[in-house]
C-alpha positions in Angstrom: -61.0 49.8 3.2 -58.5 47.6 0.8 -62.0 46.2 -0.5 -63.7 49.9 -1.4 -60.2 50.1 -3.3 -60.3 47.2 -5.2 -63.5 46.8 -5.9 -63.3 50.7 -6.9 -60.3 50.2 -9.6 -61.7 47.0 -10.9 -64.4 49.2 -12.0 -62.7 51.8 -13.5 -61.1 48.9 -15.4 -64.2 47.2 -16.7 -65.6 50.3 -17.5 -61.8 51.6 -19.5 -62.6 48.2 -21.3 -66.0 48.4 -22.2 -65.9 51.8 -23.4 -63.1 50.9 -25.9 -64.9 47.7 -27.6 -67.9 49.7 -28.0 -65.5 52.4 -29.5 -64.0 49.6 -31.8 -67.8 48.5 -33.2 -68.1 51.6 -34.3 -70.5 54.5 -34.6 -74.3 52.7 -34.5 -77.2 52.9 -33.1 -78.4 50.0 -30.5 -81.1 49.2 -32.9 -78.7 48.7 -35.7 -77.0 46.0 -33.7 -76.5 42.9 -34.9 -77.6 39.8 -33.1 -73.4 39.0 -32.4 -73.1 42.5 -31.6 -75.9 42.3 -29.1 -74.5 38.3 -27.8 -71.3 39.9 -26.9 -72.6 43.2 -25.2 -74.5 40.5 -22.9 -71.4 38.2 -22.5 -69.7 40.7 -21.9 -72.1 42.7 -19.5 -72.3 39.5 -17.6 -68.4 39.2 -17.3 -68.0 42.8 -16.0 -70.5 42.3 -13.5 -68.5 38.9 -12.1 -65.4 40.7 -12.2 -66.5 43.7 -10.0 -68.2 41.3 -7.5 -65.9 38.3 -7.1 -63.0 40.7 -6.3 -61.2 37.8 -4.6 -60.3 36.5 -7.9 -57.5 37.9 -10.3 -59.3 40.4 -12.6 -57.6 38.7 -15.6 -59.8 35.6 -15.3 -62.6 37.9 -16.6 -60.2 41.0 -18.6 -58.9 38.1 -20.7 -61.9 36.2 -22.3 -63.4 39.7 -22.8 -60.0 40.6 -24.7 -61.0 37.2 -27.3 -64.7 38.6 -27.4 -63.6 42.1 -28.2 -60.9 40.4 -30.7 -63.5 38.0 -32.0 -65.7 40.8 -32.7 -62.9 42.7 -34.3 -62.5 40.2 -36.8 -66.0 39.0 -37.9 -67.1 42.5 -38.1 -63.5 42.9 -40.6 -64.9 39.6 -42.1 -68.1 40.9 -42.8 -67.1 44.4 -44.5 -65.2 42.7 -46.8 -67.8 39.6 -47.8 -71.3 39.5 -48.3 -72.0 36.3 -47.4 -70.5 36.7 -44.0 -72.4 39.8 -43.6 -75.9 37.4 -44.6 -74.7 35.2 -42.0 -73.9 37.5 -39.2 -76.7 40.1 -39.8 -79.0 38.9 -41.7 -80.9 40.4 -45.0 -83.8 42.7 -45.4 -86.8 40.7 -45.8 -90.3 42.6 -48.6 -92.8 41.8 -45.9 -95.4 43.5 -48.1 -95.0 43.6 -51.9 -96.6 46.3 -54.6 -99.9 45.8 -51.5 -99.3 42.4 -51.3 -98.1 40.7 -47.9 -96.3 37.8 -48.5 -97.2 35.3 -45.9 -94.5 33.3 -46.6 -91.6 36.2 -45.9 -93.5 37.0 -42.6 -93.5 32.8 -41.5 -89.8 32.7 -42.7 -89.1 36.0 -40.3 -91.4 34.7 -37.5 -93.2 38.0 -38.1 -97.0 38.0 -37.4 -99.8 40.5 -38.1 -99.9 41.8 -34.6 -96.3 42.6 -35.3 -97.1 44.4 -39.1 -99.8 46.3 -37.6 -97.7 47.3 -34.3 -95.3 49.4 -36.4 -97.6 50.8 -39.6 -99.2 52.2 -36.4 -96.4 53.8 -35.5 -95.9 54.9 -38.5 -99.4 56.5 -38.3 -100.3 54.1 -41.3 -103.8 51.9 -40.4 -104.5 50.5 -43.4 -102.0 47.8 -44.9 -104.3 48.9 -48.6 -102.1 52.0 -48.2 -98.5 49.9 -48.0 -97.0 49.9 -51.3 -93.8 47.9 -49.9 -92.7 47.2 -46.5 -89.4 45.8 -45.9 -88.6 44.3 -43.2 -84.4 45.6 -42.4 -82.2 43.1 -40.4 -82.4 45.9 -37.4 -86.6 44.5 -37.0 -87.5 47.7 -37.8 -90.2 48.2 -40.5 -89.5 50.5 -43.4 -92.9 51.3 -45.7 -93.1 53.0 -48.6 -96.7 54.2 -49.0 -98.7 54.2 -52.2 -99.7 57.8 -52.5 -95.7 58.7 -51.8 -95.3 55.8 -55.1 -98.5 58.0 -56.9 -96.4 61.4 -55.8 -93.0 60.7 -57.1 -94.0 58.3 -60.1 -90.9 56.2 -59.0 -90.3 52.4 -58.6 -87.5 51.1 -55.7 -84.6 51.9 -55.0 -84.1 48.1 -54.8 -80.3 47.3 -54.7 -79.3 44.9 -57.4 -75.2 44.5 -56.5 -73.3 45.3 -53.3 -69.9 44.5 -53.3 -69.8 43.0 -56.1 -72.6 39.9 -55.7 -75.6 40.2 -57.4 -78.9 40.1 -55.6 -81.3 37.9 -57.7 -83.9 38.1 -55.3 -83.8 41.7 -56.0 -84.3 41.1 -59.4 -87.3 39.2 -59.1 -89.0 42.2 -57.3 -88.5 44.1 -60.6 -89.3 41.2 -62.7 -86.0 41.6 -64.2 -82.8 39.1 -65.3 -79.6 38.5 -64.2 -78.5 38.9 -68.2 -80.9 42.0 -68.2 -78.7 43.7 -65.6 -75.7 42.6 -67.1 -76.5 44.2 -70.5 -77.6 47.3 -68.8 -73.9 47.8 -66.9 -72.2 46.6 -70.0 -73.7 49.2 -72.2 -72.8 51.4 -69.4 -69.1 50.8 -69.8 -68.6 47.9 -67.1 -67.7 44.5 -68.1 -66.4 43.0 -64.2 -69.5 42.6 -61.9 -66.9 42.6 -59.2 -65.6 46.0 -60.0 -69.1 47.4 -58.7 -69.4 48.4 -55.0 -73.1 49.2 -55.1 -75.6 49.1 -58.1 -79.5 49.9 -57.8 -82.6 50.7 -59.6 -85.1 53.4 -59.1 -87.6 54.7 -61.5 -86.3 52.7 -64.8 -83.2 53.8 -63.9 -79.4 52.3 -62.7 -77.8 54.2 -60.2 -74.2 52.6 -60.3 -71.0 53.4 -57.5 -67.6 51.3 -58.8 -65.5 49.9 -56.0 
């Protein structure tokens, strides 16, 4: 009977505990996880599981490194709200898998992204033809988002491709546009802005720069 008990409070426990670091990640979907989001959910899945089973050990052999994952989370996801680069690192960036009805090979080898995989979600996205993909980006999720040429023909508009966030220019953006880094600084400058790093978000869509200051 003293074993039902403890192996019934240790789970009440584990569960207490995993309910609160998925309450500190946030509000997201699971397919918005991040690849450290989704290493920890396992570690820590794993850990839970141990703890509830082994009940002849103390329960803070396995509450304790789940503590330093949750805290180790905690911070990178701090880390990576406040820098870009750590963000690049942890999550990732969007990757143009198909360009103005162009696919670009090379994004797709980078991304270890084939054609089964490019037709697999245009079909879901009741689109057959790649001839009717105006861009397809590929977001660090894996999900595909597609922009199709008669929605381009519809709304006459170009992007929105996102040229700063937080303050860090996004050349590769730029090239997309075919458009300088001393192009967009003219632009913000005539705009009244004279820091880059003043700027929270900047993008382009139609001609246009939609700009949001920090």
């Amino acid at each position: 009977m003293n074993d039902y008990l403890t192996v019934g409070l240790r789970t009440v426990i584990i569960y207490l505990l995993i309910l609160l670091v998925f309450r500190l990640m946030g509000k997201r979907e699971v397919g918005e996880l991040s690849v450290l989001d989704l290493v920890i959910f396992i570690m820590i899945g794993e850990m839970a599981a141990l703890a509830i089973e082994n009940f002849d050990k103390p329960i803070m052999h396995t509450v304790l490194p789940m503590l330093i994952l949750m805290v180790i989370q905690i911070i990178l996801a701090l880390a990576s709200l406040k820098s870009t680069k750590v963000r690049k690192i942890i999550d990732g960036s969007p990757t143009v898998i198909v360009n103005k009805g162009k696919i670009d090979e090379a994004a797709m080898k980078s991304q270890r992204y084939n054609f089964d995989d490019l037709l697999m979600q245009l079909r879901a996205q009741n689109i057959l033809s790649v001839s009717d993909v105006e861009y397809a980006i590929l977001e660090t999720s894996g999900e595909l988002s597609v922009i199709e040429k008669k929605q381009v023909r519809k709304s006459d508009k170009t992007g929105p491709f996102p040229l700063i966030l937080d303050g860090e220019l996004l050349t590769s953006n730029l090239k997309y546009i075919n458009k300088s880094p001393e192009w967009l600084m003219k632009q913000i400058e005539q705009k009244g802005y004279t820091d880059i790093n003043l700027i929270s978000f900047c993008s382009y869509i139609d001609g246009q720069l939609f700009i949001d200051e920090k």
